[in-house]
Chimera marker file (.cmm) of the C-alpha trace (Angstrom):
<marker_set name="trace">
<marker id="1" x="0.000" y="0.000" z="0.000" r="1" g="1" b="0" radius="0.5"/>
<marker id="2" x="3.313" y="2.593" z="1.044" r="1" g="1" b="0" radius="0.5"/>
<marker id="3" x="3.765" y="2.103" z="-3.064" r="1" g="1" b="0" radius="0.5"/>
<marker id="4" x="0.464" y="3.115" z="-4.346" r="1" g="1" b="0" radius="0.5"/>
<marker id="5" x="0.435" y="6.100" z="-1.653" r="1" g="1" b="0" radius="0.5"/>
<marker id="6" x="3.880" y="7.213" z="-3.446" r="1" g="1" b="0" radius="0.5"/>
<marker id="7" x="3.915" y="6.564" z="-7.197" r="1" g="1" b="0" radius="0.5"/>
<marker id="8" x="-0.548" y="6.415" z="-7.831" r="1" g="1" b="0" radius="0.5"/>
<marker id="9" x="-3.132" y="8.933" z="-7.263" r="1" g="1" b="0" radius="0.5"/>
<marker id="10" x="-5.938" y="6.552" z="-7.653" r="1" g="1" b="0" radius="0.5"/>
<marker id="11" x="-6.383" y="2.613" z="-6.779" r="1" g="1" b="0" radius="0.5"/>
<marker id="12" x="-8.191" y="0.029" z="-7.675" r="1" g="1" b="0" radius="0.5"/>
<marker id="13" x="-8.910" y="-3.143" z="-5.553" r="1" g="1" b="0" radius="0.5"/>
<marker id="14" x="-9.316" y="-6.439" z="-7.293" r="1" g="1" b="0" radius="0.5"/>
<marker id="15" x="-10.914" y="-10.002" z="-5.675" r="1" g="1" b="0" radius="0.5"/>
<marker id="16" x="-11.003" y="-12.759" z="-7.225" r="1" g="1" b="0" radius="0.5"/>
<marker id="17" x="-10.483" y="-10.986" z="-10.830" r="1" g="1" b="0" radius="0.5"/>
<marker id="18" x="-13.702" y="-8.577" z="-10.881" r="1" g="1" b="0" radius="0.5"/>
<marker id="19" x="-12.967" y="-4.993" z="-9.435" r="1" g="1" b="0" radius="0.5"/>
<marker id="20" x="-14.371" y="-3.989" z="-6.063" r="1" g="1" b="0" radius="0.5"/>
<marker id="21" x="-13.848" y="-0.366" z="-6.142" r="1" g="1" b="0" radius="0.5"/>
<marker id="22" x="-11.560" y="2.144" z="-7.760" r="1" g="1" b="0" radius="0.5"/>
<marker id="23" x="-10.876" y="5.921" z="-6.455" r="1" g="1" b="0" radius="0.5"/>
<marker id="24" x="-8.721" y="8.108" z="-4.920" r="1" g="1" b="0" radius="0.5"/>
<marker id="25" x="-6.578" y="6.288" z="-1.719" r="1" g="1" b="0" radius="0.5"/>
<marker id="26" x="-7.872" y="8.816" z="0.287" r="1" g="1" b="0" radius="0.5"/>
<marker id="27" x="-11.645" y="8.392" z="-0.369" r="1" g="1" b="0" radius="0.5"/>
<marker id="28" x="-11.115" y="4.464" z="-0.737" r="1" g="1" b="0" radius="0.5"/>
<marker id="29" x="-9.589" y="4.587" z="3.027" r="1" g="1" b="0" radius="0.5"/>
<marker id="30" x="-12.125" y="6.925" z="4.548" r="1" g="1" b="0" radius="0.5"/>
<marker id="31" x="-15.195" y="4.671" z="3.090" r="1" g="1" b="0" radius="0.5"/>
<marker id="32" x="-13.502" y="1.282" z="3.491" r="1" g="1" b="0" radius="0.5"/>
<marker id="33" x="-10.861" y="1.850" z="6.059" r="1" g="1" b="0" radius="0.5"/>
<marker id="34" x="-12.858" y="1.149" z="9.549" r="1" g="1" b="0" radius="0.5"/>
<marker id="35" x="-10.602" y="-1.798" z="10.855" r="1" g="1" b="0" radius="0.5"/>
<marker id="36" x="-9.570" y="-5.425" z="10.389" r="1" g="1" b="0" radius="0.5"/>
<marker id="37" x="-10.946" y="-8.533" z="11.294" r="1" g="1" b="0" radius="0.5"/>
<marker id="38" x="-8.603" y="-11.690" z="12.937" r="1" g="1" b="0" radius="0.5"/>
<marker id="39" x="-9.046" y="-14.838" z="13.090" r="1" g="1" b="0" radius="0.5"/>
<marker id="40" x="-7.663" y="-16.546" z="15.811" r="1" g="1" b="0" radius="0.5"/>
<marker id="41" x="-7.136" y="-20.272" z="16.247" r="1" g="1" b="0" radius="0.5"/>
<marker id="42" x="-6.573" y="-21.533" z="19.757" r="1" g="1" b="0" radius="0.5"/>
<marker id="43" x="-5.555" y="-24.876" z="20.662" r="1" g="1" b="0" radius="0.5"/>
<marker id="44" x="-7.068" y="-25.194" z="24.257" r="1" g="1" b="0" radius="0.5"/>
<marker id="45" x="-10.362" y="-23.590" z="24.599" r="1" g="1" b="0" radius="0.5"/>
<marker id="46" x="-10.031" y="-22.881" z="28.118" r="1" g="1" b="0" radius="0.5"/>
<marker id="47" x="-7.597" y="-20.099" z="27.356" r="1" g="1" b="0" radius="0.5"/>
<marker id="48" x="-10.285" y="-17.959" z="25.202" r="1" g="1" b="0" radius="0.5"/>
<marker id="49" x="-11.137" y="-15.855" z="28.335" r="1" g="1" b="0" radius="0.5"/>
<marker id="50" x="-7.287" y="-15.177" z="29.148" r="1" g="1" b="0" radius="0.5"/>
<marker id="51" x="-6.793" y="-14.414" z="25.837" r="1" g="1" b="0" radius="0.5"/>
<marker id="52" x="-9.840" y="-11.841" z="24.774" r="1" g="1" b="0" radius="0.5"/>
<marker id="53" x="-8.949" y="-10.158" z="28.126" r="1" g="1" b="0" radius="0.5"/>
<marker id="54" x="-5.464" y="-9.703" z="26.725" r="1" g="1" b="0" radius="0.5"/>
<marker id="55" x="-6.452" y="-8.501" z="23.917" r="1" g="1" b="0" radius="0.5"/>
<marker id="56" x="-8.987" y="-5.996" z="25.263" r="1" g="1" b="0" radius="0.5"/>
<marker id="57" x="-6.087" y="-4.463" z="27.616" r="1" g="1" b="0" radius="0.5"/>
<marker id="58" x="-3.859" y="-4.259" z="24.462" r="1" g="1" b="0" radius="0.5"/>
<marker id="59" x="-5.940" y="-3.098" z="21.553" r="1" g="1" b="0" radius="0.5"/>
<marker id="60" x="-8.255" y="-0.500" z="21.792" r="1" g="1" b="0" radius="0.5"/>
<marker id="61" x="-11.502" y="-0.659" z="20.498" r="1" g="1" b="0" radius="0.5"/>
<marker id="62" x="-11.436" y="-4.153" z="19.803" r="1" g="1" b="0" radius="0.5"/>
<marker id="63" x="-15.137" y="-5.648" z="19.435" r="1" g="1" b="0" radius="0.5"/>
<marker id="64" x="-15.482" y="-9.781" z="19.428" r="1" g="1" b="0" radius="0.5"/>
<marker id="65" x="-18.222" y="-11.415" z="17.108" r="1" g="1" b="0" radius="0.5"/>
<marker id="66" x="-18.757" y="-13.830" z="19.344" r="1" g="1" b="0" radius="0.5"/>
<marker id="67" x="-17.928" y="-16.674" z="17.110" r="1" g="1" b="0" radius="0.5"/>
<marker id="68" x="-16.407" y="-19.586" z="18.524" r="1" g="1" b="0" radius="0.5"/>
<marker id="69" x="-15.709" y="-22.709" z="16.378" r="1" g="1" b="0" radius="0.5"/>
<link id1="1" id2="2" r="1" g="1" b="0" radius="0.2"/>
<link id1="2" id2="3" r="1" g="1" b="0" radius="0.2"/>
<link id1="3" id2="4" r="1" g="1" b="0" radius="0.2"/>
<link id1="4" id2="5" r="1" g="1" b="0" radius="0.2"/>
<link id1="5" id2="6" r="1" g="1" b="0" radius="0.2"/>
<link id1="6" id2="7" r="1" g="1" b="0" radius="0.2"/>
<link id1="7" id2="8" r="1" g="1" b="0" radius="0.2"/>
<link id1="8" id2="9" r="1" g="1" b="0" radius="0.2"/>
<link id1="9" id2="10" r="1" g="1" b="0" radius="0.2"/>
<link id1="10" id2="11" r="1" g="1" b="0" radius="0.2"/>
<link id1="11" id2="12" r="1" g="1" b="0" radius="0.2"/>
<link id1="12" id2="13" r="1" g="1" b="0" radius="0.2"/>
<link id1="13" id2="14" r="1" g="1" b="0" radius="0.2"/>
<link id1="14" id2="15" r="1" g="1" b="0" radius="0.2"/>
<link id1="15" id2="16" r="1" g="1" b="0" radius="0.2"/>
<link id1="16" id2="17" r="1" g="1" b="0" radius="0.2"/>
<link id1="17" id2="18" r="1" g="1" b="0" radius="0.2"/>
<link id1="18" id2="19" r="1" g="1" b="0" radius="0.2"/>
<link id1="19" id2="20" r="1" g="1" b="0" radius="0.2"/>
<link id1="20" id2="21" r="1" g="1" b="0" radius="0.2"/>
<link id1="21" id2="22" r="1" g="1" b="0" radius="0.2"/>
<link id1="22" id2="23" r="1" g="1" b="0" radius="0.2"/>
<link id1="23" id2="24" r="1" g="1" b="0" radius="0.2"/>
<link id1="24" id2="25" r="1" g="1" b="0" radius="0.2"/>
<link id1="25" id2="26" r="1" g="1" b="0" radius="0.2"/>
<link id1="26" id2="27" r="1" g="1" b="0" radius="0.2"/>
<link id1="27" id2="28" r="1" g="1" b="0" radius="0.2"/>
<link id1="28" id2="29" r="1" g="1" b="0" radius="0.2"/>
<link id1="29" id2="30" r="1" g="1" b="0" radius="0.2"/>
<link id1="30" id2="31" r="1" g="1" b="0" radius="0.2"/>
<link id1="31" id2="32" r="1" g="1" b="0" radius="0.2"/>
<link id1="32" id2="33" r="1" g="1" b="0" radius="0.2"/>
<link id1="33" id2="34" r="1" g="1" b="0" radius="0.2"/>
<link id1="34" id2="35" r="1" g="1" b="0" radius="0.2"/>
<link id1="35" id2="36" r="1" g="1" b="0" radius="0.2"/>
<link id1="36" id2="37" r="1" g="1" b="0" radius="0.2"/>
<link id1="37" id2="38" r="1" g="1" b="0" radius="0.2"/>
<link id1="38" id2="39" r="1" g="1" b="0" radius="0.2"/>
<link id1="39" id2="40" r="1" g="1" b="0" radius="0.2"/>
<link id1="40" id2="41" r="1" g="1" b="0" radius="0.2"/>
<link id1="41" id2="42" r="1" g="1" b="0" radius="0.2"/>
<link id1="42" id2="43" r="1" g="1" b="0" radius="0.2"/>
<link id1="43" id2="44" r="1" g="1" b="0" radius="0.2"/>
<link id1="44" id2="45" r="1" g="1" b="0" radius="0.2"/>
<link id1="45" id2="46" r="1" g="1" b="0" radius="0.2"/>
<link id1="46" id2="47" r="1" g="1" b="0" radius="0.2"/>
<link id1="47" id2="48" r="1" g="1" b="0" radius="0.2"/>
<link id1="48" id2="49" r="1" g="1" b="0" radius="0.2"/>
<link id1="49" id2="50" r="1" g="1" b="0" radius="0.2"/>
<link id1="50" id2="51" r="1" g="1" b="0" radius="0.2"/>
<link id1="51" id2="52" r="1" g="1" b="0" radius="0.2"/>
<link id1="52" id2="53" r="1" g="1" b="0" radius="0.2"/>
<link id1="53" id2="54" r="1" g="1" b="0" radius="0.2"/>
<link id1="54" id2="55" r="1" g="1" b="0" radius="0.2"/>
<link id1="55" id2="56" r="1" g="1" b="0" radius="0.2"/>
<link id1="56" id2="57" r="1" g="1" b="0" radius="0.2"/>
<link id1="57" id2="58" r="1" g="1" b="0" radius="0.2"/>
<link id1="58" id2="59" r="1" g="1" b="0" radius="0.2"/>
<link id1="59" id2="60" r="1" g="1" b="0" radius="0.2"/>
<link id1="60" id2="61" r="1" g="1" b="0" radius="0.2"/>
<link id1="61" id2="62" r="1" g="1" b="0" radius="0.2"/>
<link id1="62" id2="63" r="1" g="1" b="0" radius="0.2"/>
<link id1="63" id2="64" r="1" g="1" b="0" radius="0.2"/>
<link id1="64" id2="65" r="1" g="1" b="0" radius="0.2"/>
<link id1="65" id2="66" r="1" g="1" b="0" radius="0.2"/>
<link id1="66" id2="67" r="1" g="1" b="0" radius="0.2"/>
<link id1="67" id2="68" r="1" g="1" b="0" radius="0.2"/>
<link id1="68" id2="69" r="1" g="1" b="0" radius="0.2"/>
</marker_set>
């Protein structure tokens, strides 16, 4: 992304080989650039409390879906 932000003044974001959106970086970030979602695979599910309390301390604004699989 640091190379489109120096060398492009617009972007265009392929999946799967259709176009999802094209614009300016700046537009493109404000409209699509609320967070990221994890996935995180834990071996021993009694940990999963320990571990979203970790998080929470750590990351600000972190929000859990709930899922558990």
């Amino acid at each position: 992304m640091e190379e489109c932000e120096a060398l492009c003044n617009r972007l265009g974001i392929m999946a799967q080989g259709q176009f999802l959106c094209v614009g300016k970086l700046n537009d493109l970030r404000t409209k699509f650039g609320t967070g990221y979602a994890v996935q995180i695979k834990i071996a021993d599910e009694n940990e999963i409390e320990n571990i979203k309390h970790n998080l929470q301390t750590n990351l600000s604004g972190i929000e859990f879906d709930g899922s558990i699989y």
